[in-house]
N, C-alpha and C positions, 0 to 999 in steps of 0.2 A: 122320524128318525127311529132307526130299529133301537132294540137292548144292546144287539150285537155291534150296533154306529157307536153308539155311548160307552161303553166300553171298552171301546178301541179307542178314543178319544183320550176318557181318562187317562188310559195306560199308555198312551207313545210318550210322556214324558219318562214315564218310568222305562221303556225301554230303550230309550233314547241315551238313560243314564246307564241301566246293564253294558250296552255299548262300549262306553267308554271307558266304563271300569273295564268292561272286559279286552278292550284291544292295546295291543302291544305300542303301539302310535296311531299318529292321525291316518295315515293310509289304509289301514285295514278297521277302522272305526268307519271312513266314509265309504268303503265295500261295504259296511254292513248294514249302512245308512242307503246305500242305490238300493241292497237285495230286499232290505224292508219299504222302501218306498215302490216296489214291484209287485214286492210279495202281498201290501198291502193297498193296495191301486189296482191290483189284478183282480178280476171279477169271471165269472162264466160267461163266455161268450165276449168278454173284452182281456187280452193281454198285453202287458203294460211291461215294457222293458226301461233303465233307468240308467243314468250317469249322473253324474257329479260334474261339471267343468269348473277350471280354475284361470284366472286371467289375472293375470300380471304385467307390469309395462311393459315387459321383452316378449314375453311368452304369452303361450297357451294353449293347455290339452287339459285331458281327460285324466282326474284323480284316480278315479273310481266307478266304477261299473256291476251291472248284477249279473252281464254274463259278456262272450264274448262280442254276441250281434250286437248288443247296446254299443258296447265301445268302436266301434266298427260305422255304426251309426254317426257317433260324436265327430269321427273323424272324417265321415264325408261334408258335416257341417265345417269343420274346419280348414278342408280345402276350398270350399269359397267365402271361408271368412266373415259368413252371414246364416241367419238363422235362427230361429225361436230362443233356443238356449242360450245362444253366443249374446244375443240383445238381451236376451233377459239380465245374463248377468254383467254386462256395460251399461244397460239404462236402468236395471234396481224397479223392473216392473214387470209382469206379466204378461208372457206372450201366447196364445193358442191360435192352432193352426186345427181347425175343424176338420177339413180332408185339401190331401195337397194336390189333389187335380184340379181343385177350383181358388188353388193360393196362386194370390197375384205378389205379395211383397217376397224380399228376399231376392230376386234375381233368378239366375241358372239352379241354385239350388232344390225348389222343392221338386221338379222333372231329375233330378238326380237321385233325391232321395224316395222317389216314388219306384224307381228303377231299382232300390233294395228290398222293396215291399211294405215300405212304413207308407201309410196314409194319413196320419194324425199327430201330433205331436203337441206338447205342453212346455216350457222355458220358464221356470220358478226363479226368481232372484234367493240368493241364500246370502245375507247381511253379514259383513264381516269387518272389522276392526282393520285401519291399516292401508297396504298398500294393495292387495289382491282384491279381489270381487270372485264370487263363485255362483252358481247355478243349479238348477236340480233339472235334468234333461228328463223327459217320460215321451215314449214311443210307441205307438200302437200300430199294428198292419191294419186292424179295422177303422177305418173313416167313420166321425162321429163318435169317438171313442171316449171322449173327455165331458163333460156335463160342466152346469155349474159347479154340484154338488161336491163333486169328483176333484175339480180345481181348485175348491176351499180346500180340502182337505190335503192336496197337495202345496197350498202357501202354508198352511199350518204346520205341516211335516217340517216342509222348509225353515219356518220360523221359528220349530221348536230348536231345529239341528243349529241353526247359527247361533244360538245359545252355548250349545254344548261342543259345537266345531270352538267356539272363540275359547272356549274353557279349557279343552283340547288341545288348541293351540297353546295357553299359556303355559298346561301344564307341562308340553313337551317343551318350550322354550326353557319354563326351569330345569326341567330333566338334562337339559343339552349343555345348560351353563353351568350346572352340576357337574356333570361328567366332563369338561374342560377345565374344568377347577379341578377336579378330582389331578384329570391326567397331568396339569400343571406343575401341582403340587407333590405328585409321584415324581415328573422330574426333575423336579428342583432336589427332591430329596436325596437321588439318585447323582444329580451332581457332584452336590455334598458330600457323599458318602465316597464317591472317585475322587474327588479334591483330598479327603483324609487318607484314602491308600495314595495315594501321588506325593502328598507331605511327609509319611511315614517312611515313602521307597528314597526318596529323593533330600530328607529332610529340608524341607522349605517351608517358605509361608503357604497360609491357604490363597492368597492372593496369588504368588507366585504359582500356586497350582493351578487355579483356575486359569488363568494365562497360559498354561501349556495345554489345557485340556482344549481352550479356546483358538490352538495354534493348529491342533491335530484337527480340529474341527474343519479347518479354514482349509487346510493340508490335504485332507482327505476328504472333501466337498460334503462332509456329513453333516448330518444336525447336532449339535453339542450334547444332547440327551444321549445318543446314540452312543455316541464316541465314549462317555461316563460310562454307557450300561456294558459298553464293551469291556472299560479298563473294569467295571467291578467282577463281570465274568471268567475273566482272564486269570483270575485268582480262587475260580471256586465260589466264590460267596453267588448267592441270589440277588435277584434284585429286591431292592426294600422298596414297600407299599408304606404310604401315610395312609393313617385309617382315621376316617371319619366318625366322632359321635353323634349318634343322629337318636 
């Protein structure tokens, strides 16, 4: 193993982690995750294109891609529903396909895919928490593209990523239960604040306000937020924000 294997080794967890500090969501963390599994699978004289697949009980496609022939790729495994990737990430093992003019599994598929110019292909399982399974797709036009070598280092890719995918995910599930709280509680506050000009205009209860705000609601097929942010507008004031300590 060269200096240059070694440390590339060391460093994919660390850039594994740059990633995900640095992406906005999971979607563009796992673009980052295909263009480094390409960028770093790609060799002189072998080029390595890459996807991500995502399978769910309803669904299934392509997260993420390093450019647009990989994803184009995914999708012609996808129209016969069979294929190194697609099993890898339904049976949570390792598929390689040497050269697909001498592949027998799979069906109609590898004489399709040979017909784009891929000859070789890799199907990584990438472990995930939950109800999804995902995959790490790698494609090569040259036959014989993949080694053992080559394969370790792309379960390892994969192994390091479902660590930082599953982390990814949670931190986006709090970010999302955050900002639905957040927006909750904008309008709840927002209610309130139309219930107080409604008791003021009308001198009523806040009960009986909410009641009429709840009437125009119903009246006017809106959402009751809606209908609040409208009676607070209606008067010049802005809308009030709850603000979080954080």
């Amino acid at each position: 193993m060269t200096d240059e294997q070694i440390l590339g080794e060391l460093s994919l967890p660390g850039m594994l982690q740059d990633l995900v500090l640095d992406s906005a969501d999971i979607n563009e963390f796992l673009d980052g995750l295909a263009r480094l599994a390409a960028d770093t699978l790609s060799t002189p004289g072998r080029d390595v294109m890459a996807g991500v697949t995502l399978l769910r009980r309803r669904s299934i496609g392509t997260v993420a891609s390093s450019s647009e022939q990989a994803k184009l790729m995914d999708e012609v495994q996808y129209a016969f529903d069979d294929g190194p990737c697609i099993r890898a990430a339904r049976d949570g093992q390792v598929y390689h396909v040497d050269d697909f003019l001498e592949e027998k599994r799979f069906g109609a598929y590898p004489a399709a895919i040979v017909e784009h110019g891929m000859r070789s292909a890799v199907g990584v399982p990438i472990p995930l928490d939950g109800l999804a399974a995902a995959g790490l797709n790698l494609y090569s036009p040259q036959p014989h593209a993949f080694d053992d070598e080559s394969i370790a280092e792309a379960v390892q890719l994969a192994t390091e990523a479902s660590k930082f995918l599953r982390l990814a995910v949670r931190v986006a599930h709090l970010t999302d239960t955050g900002e639905h709280l957040r927006a909750a509680m904008n309008s709840r506050t927002t209610i309130d604040v139309a219930a107080g000009i409604i008791m003021g205009q009308n001198r009523c209860s806040h009960e009986a306000a909410i009641t009429i705000l709840k009437a125009a609601s119903s009246g006017r097929n809106m959402k009751l937020a809606d209908v609040a942010a409208a009676v607070v507008t209606s008067i010049g004031q802005q809308l009030p924000e709850t603000h979080f300590v954080t």
